[in-house]
C-alpha positions, 0 to 999 in steps of 0.5 A: 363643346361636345356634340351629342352622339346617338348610340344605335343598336343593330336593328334600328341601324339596319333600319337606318341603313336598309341593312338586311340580315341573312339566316343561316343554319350551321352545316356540319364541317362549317367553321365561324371563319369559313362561314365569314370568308364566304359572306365577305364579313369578318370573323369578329363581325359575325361573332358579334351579330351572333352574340358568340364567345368562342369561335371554336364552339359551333352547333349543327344547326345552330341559326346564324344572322349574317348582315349586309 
């Protein structure tokens, strides 16, 4: 018998978790990777929380959710 699973979005888990969530506003020269190694989060975490495709198009002044 399967056990019944709950699926979570990202603000009810932060609720769960007591997760908070950083803005950042894109500087020039900021790169995904390098905004993401200097908050100890993966590339492809940020990427998600952010909703962004290709990690090569950023926007200065873009706003930016970085969760821990």
């Amino acid at each position: 018998m399967e056990k019944n699973k709950i699926a979570m979005n990202d603000e009810l888990m932060d609720q769960v978790t007591g997760g908070s969530i950083l803005p950042y506003r894109v500087q020039p020269g900021d790169t995904l990777g390098a905004i993401a190694k200097k908050y100890h989060v993966t590339l492809e975490q940020l990427m998600a929380w952010n909703n962004i495709k290709d990690p090569n198009y950023l926007v200065v002044g873009q706003q930016l959710k970085i969760k821990f």
